[in-house]
C-alpha positions as CSV (number, residue, x, y, z in Angstrom):
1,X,0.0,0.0,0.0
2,X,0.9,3.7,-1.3
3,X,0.3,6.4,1.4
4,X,0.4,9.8,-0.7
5,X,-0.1,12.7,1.4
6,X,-2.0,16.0,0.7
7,X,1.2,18.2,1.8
8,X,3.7,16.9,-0.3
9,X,6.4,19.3,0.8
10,X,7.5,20.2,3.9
11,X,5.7,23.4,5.9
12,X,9.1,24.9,6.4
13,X,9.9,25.0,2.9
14,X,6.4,26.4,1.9
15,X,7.1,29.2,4.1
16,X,10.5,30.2,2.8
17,X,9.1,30.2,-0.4
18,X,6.6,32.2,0.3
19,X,9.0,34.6,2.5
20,X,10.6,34.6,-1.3
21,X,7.9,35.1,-3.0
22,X,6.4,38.3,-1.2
23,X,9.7,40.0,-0.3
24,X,10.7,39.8,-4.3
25,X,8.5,43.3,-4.5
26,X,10.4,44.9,-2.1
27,X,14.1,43.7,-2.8
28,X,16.8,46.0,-3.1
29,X,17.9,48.0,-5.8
30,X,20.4,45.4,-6.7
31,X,20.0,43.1,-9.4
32,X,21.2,39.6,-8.2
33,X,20.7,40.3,-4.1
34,X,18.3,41.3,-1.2
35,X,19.1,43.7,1.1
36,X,18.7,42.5,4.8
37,X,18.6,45.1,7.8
38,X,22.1,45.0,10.0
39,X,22.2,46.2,13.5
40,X,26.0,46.2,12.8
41,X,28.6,45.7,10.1
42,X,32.3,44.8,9.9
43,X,32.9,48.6,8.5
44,X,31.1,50.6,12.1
45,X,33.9,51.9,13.1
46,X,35.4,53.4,10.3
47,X,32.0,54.7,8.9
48,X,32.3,57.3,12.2
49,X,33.7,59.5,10.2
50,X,31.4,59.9,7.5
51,X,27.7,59.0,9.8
52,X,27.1,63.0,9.9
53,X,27.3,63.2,6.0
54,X,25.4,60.0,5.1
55,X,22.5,61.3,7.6
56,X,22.6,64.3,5.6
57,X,18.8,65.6,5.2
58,X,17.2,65.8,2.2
59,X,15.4,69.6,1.3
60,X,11.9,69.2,2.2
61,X,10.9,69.2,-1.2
62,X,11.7,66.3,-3.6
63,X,13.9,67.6,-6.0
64,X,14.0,65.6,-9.6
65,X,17.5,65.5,-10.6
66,X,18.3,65.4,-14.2
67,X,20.5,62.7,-15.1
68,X,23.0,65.1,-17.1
69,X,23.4,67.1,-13.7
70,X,24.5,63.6,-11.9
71,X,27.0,62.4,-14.9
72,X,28.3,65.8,-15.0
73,X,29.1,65.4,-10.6
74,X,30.4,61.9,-11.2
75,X,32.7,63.4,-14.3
76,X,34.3,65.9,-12.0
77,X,35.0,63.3,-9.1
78,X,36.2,60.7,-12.0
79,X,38.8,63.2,-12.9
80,X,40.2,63.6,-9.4
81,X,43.5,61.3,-9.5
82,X,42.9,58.0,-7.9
83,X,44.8,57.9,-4.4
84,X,44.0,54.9,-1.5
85,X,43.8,55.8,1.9
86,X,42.9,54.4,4.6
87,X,40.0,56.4,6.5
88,X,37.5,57.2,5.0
89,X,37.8,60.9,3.6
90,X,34.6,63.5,4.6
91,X,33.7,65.5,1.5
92,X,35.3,68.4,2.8
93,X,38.6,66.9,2.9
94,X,38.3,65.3,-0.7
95,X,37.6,69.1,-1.9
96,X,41.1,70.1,-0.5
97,X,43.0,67.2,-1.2
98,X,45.2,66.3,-4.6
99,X,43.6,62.3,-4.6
100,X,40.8,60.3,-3.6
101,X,40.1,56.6,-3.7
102,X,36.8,54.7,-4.0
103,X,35.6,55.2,-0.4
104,X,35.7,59.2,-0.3
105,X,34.6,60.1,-4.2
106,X,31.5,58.0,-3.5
107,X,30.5,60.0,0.2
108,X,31.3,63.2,-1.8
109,X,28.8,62.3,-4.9
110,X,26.5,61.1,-1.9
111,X,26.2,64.0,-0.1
112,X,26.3,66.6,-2.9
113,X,23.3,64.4,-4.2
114,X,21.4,64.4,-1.1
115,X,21.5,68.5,-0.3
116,X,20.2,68.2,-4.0
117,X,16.9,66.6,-2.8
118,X,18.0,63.0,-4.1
119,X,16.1,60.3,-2.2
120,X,16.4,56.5,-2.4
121,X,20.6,56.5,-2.2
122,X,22.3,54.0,-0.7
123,X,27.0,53.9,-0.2
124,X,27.8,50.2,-0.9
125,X,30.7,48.4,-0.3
126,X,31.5,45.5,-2.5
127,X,33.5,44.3,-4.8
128,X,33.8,45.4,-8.3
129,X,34.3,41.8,-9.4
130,X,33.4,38.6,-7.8
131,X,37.2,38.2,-8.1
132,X,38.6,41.5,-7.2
133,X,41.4,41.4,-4.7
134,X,40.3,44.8,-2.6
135,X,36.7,46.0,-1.7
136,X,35.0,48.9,-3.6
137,X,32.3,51.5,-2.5
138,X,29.8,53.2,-4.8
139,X,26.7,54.9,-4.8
140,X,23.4,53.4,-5.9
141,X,20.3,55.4,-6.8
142,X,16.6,54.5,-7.4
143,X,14.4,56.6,-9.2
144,X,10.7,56.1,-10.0
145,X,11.7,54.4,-13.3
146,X,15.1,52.6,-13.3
147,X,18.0,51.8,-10.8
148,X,21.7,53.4,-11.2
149,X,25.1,52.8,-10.1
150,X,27.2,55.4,-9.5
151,X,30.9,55.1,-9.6
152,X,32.8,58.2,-10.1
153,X,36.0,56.0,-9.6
154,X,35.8,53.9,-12.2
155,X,33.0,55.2,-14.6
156,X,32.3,58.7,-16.2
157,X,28.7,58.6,-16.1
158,X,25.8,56.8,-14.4
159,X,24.7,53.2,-15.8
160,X,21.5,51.6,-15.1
161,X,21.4,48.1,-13.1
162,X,19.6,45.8,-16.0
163,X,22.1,47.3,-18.5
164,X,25.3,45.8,-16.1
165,X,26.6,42.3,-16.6
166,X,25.8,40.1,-13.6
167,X,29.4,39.7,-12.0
168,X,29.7,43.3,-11.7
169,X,29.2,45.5,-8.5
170,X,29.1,42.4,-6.2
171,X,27.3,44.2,-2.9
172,X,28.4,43.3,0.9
173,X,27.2,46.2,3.1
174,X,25.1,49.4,2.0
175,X,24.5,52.2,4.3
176,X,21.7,54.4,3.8
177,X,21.3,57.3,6.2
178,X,21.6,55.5,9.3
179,X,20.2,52.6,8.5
180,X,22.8,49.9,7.7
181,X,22.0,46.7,5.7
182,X,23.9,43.9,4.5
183,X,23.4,41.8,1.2
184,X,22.7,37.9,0.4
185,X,23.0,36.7,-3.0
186,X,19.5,35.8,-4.6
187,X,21.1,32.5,-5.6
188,X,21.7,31.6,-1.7
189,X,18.2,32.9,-0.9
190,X,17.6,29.9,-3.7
191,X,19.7,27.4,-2.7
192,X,17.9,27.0,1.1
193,X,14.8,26.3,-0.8
């Protein structure tokens, strides 16, 4: 005799799928991972530096900023040389200084976004490349129609998420205001199913 049963999978897995299935709306802004609320992140303690210009306010009114405006910030940080350093670098102090890396090009385009009534930004750090030897940090921004990453280290404009090949901009951490958040690959999110 063949016992079949009416719940042929197990509860458990039902509700992960189903934790999949309604949190797909609301996933990040990146294209292969979900953004999960941290209360803490390996980076804390350097991030001190630059808390007071990621909590930067927005104006009270919503300003729509043209896309030409944003290439033409990330052109001006791209052409700052490329130095590393080890702190992270306030806007202010990339303004006087000769060269910026990755870390303080990205706070400067963040905050000069933000007093320019940009919403929905988020500083990541990642990795360029899944097989990148050093981290990198980059803006992302959501609009109401599209997605964009903003790397005024590497790139001279903005490029939109679905236009990206899928090994780029590999996410770890994202900080947006003071809300910190750390990614999972959609394909681990998969493989627990």
């Amino acid at each position: 005799m063949v016992l079949v049963s009416i719940v042929p999978f197990a509860r458990r897995r039902i509700l992960v799928f189903a934790a999949v299935f309604f949190v797909l709306p609301v996933a990040s802004c990146f294209a292969s991972s979900f953004l999960f609320s941290a209360k803490r992140t390996p980076y804390d303690h350097q991030m001190a530096r630059i808390q007071p210009v990621l909590n930067t306010p927005a104006p009270i009114q919503h300003a729509v900023l043209p896309l030409s405006l944003v290439n033409h910030w990330i052109g001006e940080l791209r052409s700052i040389p490329y130095r590393f350093s080890m702190e992270w670098k306030t806007p202010n102090e990339i303004a006087q200084a000769p060269a910026a890396d990755c870390k303080g090009k990205a706070v400067a385009l963040y905050q000069r976004m933000r007093e320019n009534g940009a919403r929905n930004l988020c500083l990541v750090i990642g990795k360029r490349t899944p097989v990148s030897r050093s981290t990198h940090t980059w803006v992302e921004w959501t609009t109401a129609s599209v997605t964009f990453v903003l790397d005024p280290t590497i790139n001279w404009g903005a490029q939109a998420v679905n236009e990206i090949p899928e090994n780029l901009y590999v996410p770890y951490y994202a900080y947006a205001g003071s809300r910190k958040y750390r990614a999972a690959a959609v394909t681990s999110l998969y493989a627990r199913l």
